[in-house]
Backbone bond lengths (Angstrom), bond angles and torsions (degrees), N, CA, C in turn:
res aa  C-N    CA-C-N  psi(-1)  N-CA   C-N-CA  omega(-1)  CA-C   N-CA-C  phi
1 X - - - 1.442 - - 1.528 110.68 -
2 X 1.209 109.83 -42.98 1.658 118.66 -178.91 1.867 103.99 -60.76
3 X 1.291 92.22 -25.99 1.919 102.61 -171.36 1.747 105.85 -68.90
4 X 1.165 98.31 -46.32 1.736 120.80 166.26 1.772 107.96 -42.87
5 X 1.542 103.39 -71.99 1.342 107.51 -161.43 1.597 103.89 -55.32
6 X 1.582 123.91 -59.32 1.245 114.88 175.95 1.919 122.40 -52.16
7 X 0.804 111.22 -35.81 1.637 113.92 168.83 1.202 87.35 -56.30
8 X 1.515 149.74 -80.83 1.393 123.82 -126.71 1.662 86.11 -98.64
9 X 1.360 150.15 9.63 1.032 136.80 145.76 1.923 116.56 -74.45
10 X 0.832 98.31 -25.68 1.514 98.73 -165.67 1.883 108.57 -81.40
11 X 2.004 93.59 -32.51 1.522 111.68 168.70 1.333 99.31 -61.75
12 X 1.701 123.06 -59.58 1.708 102.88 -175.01 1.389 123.35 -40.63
13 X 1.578 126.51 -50.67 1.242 133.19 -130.00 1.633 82.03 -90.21
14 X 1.381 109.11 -42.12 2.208 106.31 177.41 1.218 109.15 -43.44
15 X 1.773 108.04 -55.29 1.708 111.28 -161.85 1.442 105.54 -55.62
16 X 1.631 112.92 -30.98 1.924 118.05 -151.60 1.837 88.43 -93.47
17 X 1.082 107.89 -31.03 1.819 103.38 173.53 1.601 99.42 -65.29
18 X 1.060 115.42 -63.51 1.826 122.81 -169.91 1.949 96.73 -40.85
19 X 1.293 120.53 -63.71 0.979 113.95 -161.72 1.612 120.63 -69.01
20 X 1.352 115.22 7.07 1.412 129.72 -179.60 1.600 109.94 -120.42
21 X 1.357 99.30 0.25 2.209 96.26 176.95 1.293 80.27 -114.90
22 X 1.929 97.58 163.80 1.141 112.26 175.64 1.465 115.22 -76.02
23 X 1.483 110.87 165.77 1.534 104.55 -170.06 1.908 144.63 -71.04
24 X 1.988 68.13 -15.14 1.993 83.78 165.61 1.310 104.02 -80.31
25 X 1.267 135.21 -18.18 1.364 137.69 177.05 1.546 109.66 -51.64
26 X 1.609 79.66 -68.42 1.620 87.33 -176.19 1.673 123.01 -65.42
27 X 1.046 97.70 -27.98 1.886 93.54 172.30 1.682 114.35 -79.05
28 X 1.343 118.00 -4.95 1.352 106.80 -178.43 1.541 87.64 -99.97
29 X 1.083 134.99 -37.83 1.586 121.25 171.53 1.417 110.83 -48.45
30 X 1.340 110.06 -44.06 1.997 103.48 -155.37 1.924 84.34 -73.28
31 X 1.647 113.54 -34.02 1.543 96.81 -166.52 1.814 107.99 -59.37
32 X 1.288 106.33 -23.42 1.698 109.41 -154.30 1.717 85.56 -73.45
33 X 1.429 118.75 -71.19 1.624 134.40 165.57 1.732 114.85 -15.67
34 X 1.560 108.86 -30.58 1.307 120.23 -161.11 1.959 97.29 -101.03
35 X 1.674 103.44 -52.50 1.781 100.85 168.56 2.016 110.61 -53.91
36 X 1.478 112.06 -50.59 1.050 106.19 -169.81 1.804 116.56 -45.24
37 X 1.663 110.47 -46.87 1.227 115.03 -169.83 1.472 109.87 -78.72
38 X 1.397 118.98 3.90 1.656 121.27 162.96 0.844 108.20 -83.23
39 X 1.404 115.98 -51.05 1.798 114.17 -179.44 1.347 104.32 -59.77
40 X 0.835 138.32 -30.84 1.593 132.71 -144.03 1.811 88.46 -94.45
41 X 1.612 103.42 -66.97 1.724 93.61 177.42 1.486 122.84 -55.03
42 X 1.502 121.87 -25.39 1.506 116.01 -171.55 1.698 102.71 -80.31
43 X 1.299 114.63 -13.43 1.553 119.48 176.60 1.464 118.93 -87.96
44 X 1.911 109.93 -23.18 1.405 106.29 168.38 1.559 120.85 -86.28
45 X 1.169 104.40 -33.76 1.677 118.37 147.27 1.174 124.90 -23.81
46 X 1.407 109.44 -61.30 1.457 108.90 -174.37 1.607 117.18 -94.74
47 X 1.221 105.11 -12.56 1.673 124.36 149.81 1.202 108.19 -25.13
48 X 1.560 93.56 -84.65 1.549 124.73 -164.26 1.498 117.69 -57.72
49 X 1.497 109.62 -30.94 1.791 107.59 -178.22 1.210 104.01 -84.55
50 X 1.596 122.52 -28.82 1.758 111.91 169.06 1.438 120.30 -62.84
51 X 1.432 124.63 -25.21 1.477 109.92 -171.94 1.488 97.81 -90.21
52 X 1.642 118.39 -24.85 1.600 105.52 -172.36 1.445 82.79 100.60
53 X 2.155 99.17 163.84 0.847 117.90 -175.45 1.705 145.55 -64.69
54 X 0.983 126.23 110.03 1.514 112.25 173.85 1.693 140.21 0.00
């Protein structure tokens, strides 16, 4: 629950930054935010098919 509260605090404080940078700002952040979480899933992915199943 505590894991919750900070996520949706940490989501406010992004959205209230986003709405005060300019908007190329903010789209080159969400793109960088957006490569990181590809890399990150295509690396647990390929994690996960080398050890075999759960």
């Amino acid at each position: 629950m505590l894991f919750l509260v900070v996520a949706l605090l940490l989501l406010g404080v992004v959205l209230g930054s986003a709405a005060y940078l300019p908007w190329p700002v903010t789209v080159v952040a969400g793109a960088v935010i957006a490569v990181w979480l590809v890399v990150f899933a295509g690396r647990e992915r390929r994690r996960r098919g080398r050890t075999g199943r759960a």
